[in-house]
C-alpha positions as CSV (number, residue, x, y, z in Angstrom):
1,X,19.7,-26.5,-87.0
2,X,19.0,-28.8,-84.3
3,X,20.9,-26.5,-81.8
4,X,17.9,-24.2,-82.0
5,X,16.1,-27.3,-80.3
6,X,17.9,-28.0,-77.8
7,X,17.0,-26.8,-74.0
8,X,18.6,-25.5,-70.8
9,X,18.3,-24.3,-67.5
10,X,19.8,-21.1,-66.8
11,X,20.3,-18.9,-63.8
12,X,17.4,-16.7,-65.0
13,X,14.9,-19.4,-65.3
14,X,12.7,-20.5,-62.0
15,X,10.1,-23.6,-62.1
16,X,10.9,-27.1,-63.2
17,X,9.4,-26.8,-66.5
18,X,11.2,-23.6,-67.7
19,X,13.8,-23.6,-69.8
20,X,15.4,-21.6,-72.4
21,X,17.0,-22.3,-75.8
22,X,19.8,-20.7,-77.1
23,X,18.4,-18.2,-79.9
24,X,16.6,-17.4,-76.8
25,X,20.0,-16.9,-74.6
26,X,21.4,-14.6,-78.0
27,X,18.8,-12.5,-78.0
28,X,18.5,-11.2,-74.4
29,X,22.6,-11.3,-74.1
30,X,23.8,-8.0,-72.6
31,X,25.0,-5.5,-74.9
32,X,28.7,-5.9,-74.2
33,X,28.4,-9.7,-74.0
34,X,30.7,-11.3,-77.0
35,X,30.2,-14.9,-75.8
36,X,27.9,-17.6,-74.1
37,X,27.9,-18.3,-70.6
38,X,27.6,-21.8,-69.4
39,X,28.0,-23.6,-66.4
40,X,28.8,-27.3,-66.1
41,X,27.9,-29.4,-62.6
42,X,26.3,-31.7,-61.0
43,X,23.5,-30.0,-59.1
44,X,21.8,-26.8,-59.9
45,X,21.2,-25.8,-56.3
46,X,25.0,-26.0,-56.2
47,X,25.5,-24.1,-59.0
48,X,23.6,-21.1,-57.8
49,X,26.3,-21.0,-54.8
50,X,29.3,-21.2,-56.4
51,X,31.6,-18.7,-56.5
52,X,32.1,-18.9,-60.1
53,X,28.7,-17.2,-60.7
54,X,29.7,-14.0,-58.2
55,X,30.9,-12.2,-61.3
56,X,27.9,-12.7,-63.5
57,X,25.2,-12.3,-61.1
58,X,27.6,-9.2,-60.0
59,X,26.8,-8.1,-63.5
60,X,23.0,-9.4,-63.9
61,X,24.4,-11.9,-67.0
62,X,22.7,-15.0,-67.9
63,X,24.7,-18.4,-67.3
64,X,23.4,-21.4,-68.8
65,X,23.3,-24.4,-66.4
66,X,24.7,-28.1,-67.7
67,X,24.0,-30.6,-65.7
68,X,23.7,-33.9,-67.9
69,X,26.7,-35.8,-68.7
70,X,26.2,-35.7,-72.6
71,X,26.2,-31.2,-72.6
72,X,29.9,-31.8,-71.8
73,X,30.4,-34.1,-74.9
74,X,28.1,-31.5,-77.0
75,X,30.4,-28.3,-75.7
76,X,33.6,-30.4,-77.1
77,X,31.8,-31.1,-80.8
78,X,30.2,-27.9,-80.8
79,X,31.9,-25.1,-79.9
80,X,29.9,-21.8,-80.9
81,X,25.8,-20.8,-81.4
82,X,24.7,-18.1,-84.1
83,X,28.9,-16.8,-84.3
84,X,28.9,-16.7,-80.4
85,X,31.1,-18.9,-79.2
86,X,30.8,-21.1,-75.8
87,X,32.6,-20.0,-72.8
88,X,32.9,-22.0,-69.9
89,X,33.0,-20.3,-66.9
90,X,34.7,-23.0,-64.3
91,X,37.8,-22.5,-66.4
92,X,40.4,-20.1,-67.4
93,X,40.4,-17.1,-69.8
94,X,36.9,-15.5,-68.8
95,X,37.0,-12.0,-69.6
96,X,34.2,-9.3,-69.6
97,X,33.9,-6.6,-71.9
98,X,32.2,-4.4,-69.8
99,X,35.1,-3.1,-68.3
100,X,37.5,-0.2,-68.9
101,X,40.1,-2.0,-70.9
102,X,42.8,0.3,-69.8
103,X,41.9,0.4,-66.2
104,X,41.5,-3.2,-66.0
105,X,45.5,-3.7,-67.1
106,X,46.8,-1.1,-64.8
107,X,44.8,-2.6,-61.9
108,X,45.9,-6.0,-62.9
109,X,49.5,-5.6,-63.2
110,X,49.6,-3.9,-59.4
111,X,48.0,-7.0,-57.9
112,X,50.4,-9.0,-59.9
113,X,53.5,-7.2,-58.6
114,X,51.7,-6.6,-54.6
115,X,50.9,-10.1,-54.8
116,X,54.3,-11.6,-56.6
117,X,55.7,-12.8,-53.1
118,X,52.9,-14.9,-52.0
119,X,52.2,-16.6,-55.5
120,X,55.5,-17.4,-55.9
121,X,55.7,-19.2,-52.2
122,X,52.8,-20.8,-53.6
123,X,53.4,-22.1,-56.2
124,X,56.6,-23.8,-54.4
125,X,54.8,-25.2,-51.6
126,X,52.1,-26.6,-53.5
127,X,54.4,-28.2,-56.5
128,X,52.5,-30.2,-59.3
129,X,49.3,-29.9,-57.0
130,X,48.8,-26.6,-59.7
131,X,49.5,-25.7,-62.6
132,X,50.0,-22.5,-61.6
133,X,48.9,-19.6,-59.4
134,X,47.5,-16.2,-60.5
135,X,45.8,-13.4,-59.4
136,X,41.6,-13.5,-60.2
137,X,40.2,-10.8,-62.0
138,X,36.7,-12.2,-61.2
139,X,36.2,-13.8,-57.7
140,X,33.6,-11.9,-55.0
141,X,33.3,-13.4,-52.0
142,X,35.7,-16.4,-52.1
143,X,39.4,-15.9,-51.2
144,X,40.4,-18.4,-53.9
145,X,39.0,-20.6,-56.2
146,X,40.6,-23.6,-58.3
147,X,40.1,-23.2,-62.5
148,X,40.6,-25.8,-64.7
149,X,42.9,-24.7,-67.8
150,X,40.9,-23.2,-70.3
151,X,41.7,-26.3,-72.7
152,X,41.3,-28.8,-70.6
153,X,38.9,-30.9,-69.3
154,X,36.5,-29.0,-66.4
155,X,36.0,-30.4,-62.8
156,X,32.6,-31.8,-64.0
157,X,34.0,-33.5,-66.8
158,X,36.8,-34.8,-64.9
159,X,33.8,-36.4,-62.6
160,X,32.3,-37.6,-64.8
161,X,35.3,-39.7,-66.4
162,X,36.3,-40.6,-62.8
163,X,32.5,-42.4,-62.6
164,X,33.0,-44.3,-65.7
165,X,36.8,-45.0,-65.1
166,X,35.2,-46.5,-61.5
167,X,32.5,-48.3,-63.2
168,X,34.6,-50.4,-65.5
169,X,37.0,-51.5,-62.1
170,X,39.6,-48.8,-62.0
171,X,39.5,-47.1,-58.3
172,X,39.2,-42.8,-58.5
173,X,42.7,-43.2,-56.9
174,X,44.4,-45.3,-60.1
175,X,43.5,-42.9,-62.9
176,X,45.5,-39.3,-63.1
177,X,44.0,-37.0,-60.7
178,X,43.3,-32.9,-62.4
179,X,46.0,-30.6,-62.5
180,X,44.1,-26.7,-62.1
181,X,45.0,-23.3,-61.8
182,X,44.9,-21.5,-58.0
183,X,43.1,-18.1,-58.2
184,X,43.6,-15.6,-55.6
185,X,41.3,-13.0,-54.5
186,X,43.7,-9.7,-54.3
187,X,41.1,-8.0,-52.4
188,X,39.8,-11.4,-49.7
189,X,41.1,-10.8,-46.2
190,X,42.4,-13.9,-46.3
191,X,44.8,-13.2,-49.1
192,X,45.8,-10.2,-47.7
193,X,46.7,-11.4,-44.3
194,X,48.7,-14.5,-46.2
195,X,50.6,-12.2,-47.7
196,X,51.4,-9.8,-44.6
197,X,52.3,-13.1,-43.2
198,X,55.2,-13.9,-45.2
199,X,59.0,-13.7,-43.8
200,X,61.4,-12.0,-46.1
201,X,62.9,-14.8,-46.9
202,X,61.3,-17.2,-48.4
203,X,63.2,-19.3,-50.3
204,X,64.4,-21.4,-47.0
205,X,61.2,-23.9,-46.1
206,X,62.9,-23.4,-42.4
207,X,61.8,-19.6,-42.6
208,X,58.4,-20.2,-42.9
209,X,56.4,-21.1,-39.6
210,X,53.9,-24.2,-40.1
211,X,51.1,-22.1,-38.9
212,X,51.3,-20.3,-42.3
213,X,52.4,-23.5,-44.3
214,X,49.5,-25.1,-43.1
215,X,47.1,-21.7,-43.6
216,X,48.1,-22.1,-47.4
217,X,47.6,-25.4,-47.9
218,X,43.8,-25.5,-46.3
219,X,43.3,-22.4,-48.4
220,X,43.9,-24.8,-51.3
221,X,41.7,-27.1,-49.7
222,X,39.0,-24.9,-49.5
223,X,39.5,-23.8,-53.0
224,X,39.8,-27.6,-54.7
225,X,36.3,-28.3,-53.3
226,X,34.8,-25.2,-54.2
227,X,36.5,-25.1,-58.0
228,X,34.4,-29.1,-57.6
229,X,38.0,-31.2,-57.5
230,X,38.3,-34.0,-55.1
231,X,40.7,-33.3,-52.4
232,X,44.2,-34.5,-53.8
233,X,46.0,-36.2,-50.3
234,X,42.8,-37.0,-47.9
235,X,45.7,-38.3,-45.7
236,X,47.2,-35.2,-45.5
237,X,44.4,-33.4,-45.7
238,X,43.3,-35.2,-42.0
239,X,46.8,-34.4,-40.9
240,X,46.9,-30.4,-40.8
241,X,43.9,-30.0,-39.9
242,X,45.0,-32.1,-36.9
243,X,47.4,-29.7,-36.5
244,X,44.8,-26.8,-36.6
245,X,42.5,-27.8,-34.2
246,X,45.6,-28.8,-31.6
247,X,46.4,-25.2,-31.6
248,X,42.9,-23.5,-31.6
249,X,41.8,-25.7,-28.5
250,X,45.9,-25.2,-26.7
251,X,46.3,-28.8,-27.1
252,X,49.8,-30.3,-26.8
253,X,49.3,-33.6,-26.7
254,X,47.5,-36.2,-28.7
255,X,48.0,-38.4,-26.2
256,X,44.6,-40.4,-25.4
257,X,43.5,-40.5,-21.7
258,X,43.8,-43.1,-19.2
259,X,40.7,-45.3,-19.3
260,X,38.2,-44.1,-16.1
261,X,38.3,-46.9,-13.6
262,X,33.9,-47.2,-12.4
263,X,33.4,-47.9,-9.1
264,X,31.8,-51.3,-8.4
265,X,28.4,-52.1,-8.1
266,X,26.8,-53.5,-5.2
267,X,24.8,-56.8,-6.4
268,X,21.9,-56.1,-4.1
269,X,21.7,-52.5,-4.0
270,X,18.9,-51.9,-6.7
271,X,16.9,-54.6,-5.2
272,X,14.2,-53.4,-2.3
273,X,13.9,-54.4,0.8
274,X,10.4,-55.9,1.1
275,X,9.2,-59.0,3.6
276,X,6.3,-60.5,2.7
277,X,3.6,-61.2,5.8
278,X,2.5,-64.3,7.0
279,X,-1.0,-65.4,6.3
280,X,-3.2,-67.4,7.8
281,X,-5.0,-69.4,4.8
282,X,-7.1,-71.7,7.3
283,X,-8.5,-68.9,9.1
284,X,-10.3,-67.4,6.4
285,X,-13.9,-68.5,5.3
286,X,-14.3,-68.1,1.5
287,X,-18.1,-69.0,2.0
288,X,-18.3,-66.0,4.0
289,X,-16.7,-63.5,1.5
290,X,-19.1,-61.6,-1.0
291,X,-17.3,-62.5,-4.3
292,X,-20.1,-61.8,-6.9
293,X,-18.9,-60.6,-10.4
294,X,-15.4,-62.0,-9.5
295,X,-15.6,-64.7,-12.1
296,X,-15.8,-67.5,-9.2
């Protein structure tokens, strides 16, 4: 009962003081909707331009916005509204029902054998850094995002522990960093070319030019920090993209310049040349002088 108090911003309500409750969210779901859209984060502004929402605005459905610490705790005790149950969209498993089932398979399983080569390189070059790499079925604009496992604990919630972890003395560092799922974009540019750029062989590291290596790993970058995970190595992080910007700007050497040698400064240059007359003090008669209104 007290669910049918509770309040929310969603991504179809404007103004600070409108909000929407969940009966409310029910009754204006679409007609092929089976479950309840929500979105946990940290900023609603951020929210709206995250590539998780492409899908749903794709298809005009309502997310429901989370954005205070204890929603997380009430999706984990709580896990369904009216026999709709909650489906967050930063993690794994989203599925619409507005689609042709059997088209949907057939499309899926191309990408999945088109795409085999590069997610299998993948998943090798990154390791434990995912938990595994897959081909999206609902990314727009984005080449790749990273999911948290549809069990786990989300990117927000992970925040949110890292902040209390920090604020009891343990550094974000100490405690286990998030393990998520890599989603590629089958039909991104990006993805394409990565693919197109792959050597036959793959399975010898030596095969594989550091241009690509390093292409793969910032396109995990790029989609840790959109997914909202913390970059994993900042170290290495700084490192490639060292190696990036060396070979956009055709440098070859890191090597700093020689320190520029000023010329000196002449002491008395800035100072003008100015001689002060000679005056006569005894010649002049003050008496004379009309100094009225001078103060004298």
């Amino acid at each position: 009962k007290l669910q049918k108090l509770l309040l929310f911003k969603s991504s179809k309500t404007d103004g600070e003081d409108n909000f929407i409750s969940l009966q409310e969210y029910v009754d204006r779901m679409k007609d092929w909707q089976k479950e309840i859209y929500v979105f946990p984060g940290e900023s609603i502004a951020t929210m709206k331009e995250s590539a998780f929402m492409d899908a749903f605005n794709e298809r005009d459905a309502e997310v429901i916005y989370l954005t205070d610490a204890v929603d997380e705790y009430f999706l984990q005790n709580v896990r369904e509204f009216d026999g709709k149950k909650f489906r967050d969209i930063t993690k794994d498993g989203v599925k619409f029902s507005d689609e042709d089932e059997d088209m949907a398979k057939r499309r899926a399983k191309v990408y999945s054998d088109t795409f085999k080569p590069l997610t299998k390189f993948l998943k090798k070059l990154y390791g434990s850094d995912v938990s595994r790499v897959s081909i999206s079925k609902r990314l727009g604009r984005a080449p790749a995002i990273v999911s948290s496992n549809e069990w786990g604990n989300s990117a927000n919630m992970d925040r949110i522990m890292r902040a209390q972890a920090f604020a009891h003395g343990v550094a974000p560092g100490e405690n286990t960093m998030p393990v998520g799922i890599m989603e590629l974009n089958p039909r991104h540019p990006f993805i394409i070319n990565l693919l197109e750029s792959l050597p036959e062989d793959t399975e010898e590291e030596d095969n594989i030019p550091q241009s690509v290596k390093d292409t793969a790993w910032i396109l995990l970058d790029m989609a840790t920090m959109s997914g909202g995970f913390p970059i994993r190595d900042p170290k290495k992080y700084t490192a490639r993209m060292t190696r990036v910007l060396k070979s956009n700007l055709g440098i070859e050497s890191l090597k700093l310049a020689d320190e520029i040698e000023p010329p000196e400064l002449d002491e008395d240059a800035d100072e003008p040349d100015f001689d002060m007359p000679d005056f006569d003090m005894d010649g002049i008669d003050l008496d004379s002088m009309d100094l009225g209104g001078a103060g004298f």
